[in-house]
BAKE-428156 format. One record per residue (C-alpha): residue in one letter; x, y, z. Coordinates in steps of 0.1 Angstrom, whole numbers, plus 5000, padded with zeros to 4 digits. Layout:
% BAKE-428156
aXYZ...
***
This chain:
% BAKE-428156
x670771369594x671271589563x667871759568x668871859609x672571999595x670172179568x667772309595x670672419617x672172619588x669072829577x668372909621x672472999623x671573239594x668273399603x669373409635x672473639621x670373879598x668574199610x664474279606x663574559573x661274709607x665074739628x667374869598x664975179587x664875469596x661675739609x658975429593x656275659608x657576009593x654376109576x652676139609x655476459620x654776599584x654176979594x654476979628x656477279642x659877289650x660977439685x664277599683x666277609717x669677789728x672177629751x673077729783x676777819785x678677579805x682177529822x684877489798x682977679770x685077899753x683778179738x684378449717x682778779724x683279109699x682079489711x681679729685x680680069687x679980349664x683480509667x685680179658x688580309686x686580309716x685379949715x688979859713x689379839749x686679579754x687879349724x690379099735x693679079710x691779239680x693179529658x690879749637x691079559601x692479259614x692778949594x690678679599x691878379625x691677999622x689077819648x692277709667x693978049670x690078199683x689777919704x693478009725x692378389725x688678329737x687378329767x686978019788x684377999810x685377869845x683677589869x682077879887x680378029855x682578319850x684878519826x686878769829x686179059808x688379379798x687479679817x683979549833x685979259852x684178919860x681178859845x678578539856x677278309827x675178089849x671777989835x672478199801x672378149766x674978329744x672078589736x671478659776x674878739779x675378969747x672679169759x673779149794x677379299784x675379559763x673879679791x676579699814x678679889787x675580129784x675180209823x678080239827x678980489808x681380309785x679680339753x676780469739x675180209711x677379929712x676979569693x677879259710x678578919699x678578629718x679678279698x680777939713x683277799693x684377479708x680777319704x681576919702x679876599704x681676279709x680475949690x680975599694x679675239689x678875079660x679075389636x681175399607x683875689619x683175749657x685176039674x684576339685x683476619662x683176989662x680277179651x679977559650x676177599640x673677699670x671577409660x672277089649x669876779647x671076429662x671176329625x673176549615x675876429643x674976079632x676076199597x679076369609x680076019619x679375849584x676175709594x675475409617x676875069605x674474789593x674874669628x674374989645x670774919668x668075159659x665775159680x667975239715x670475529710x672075629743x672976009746x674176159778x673976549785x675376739816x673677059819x673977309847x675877079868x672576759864x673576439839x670676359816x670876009798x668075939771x667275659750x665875759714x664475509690x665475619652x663375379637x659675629648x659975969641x658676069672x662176129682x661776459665x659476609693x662076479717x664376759739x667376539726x666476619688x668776889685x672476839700x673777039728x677477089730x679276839747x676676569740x677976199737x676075989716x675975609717x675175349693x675074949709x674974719680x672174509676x670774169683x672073949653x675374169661x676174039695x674873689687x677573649662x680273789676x679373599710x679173299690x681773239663x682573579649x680673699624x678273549594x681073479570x682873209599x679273039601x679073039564x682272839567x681772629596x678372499582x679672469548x682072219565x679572029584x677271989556x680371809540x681271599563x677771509573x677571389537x681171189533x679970989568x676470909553x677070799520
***
C-alpha cells in the first residue's frame, strides 16, 4: 500500500513539472547564425495617428502645412502629439492643411512623406521641402501567462516579438513555448499565426518583427492546465500527498 501512495506521489509530480526541451528558448540558434535580416515597414492603418512635419528652406512658408507648430517651439509629450496628430480614418484618409484630403491606403509612412513632397512640389507650394511622416500610437497588446500583460506602446519602426515579450517582463515559467498565438489585421484581412519560441526558425517568420496593433498570446502549458484542472497548483499536491502518505501509514501500522 505504501509503495502505490509512493508511486502516486512521484506521477502527481512529474506529471506537474515542465521538459528542459519546453522551457528554453531558440535550442536551434546556431543554425540562424548569419542569416540576413529583412527589414519591413508597416502599412498605415485606420486609427493610426500620425504626425507629419514640412519644412522648407525659408522656416515661414512651411508654416502653413504644419499643424499647431510655432517656429522654435518646445518640445511636446507623446500624449499632447498624439491629440494634435493626424488620425487616419476607416477610409484611409487625413486631412491635410492646404492640400486637403490625402489617401494612405497600401502606404508605409515613407510612401506618404514622399507622396506629400511631391504634391507640395507640383503644386507650386514649395520648392525643396522635407517631410516627416511618424506613427506615434504604435501598440501591442499582451496577455496570458506572461509576467505583466497589457498593452504597451512602442515608438521604434521595428521591434522583434522578443522585444514585446520583454516589454511584458518575460513569459512566466508556465507560459507554453512552443504555440504563441498573434493575431494581425492588416489592410482590412485578420492574420492569426502560431510561432514556436523554443526553434529559432521563428526568426525567418513574417511575424518576427511586430506590427502595430499586434496582440500577442501566450496559453500556459501542459503541466499548467493539469494542475490547475486538478487541485490547484504543485504546492496543494505537495500537501494533499503529504497527507495521504500519513494516513496510509497510521492505518497500516
Amino acid at each position: 500500500m505504501k509503495k502505490r501512495i509512493l508511486s502516486l506521489f512521484v506521477l502527481i509530480v512529474l506529471s506537474s513539472c515542465a521538459s528542459k526541451k519546453e522551457i528554453l528558448y531558440m535550442q536551434d540558434a546556431i543554425e540562424q547564425n548569419n542569416s540576413e535580416v529583412n527589414y519591413e515597414s508597416a502599412n498605415i492603418q485606420p486609427n493610426d495617428i500620425l504626425k507629419i512635419t514640412v519644412e522648407s528652406t525659408i522656416p515661414e512658408a512651411a508654416i502653413p502645412y504644419n499643424k499647431s507648430r510655432a517656429i522654435g517651439a518646445q518640445p511636446q509629450n507623446l500624449q499632447v502629439l498624439q491629440l494634435d496628430g493626424y488620425l487616419v480614418s476607416v477610409d484611409n484618409t487625413i486631412k491635410f492643411p492646404v492640400l486637403g484630403e490625402i489617401s494612405t491606403a497600401n502606404k508605409t509612412t515613407k510612401a506618404l512623406e514622399a507622396e506629400i513632397k511631391d504634391r507640395l512640389i507640383s503644386g507650386g507650394h514649395l520648392l525643396d521641402p522635407t517631410v516627416n511622416v511618424r506613427l506615434i500610437n504604435a501598440k501591442v497588446t499582451i496577455l496570458g501567462e506572461v509576467n505583466k500583460p497589457g498593452t504597451y506602446s512602442f515608438t521604434e519602426q521595428n521591434i522583434t516579438i522578443l522585444q514585446a515579450l520583454g516589454y511584458a517582463g518575460d513569459l512566466t515559467i508556465n507560459g507554453k513555448r512552443d504555440d504563441i498565438l498573434i493575431t494581425r489585421e492588416v489592410d482590412g484581412v485578420r492574420k492569426i499565426s502560431h510561432i514556436d519560441l523554443t526553434s529559432a526558425s521563428f526568426m525567418n517568420s513574417e511575424f518576427y518583427f511586430i506590427k502595430p496593433n499586434d496582440n500577442i498570446i501566450v496559453s500556459p502549458n501542459n503541466p499548467k492546465v493539469k494542475s490547475a484542472g486538478f487541485v490547484g497548483n504543485v504546492g496543494t499536491i505537495l500537501t494533499i500527498a503529504s497527507l495521504a502518505l500519513s494516513v496510509t501509514i497510521l492505518l497500516t501500522r
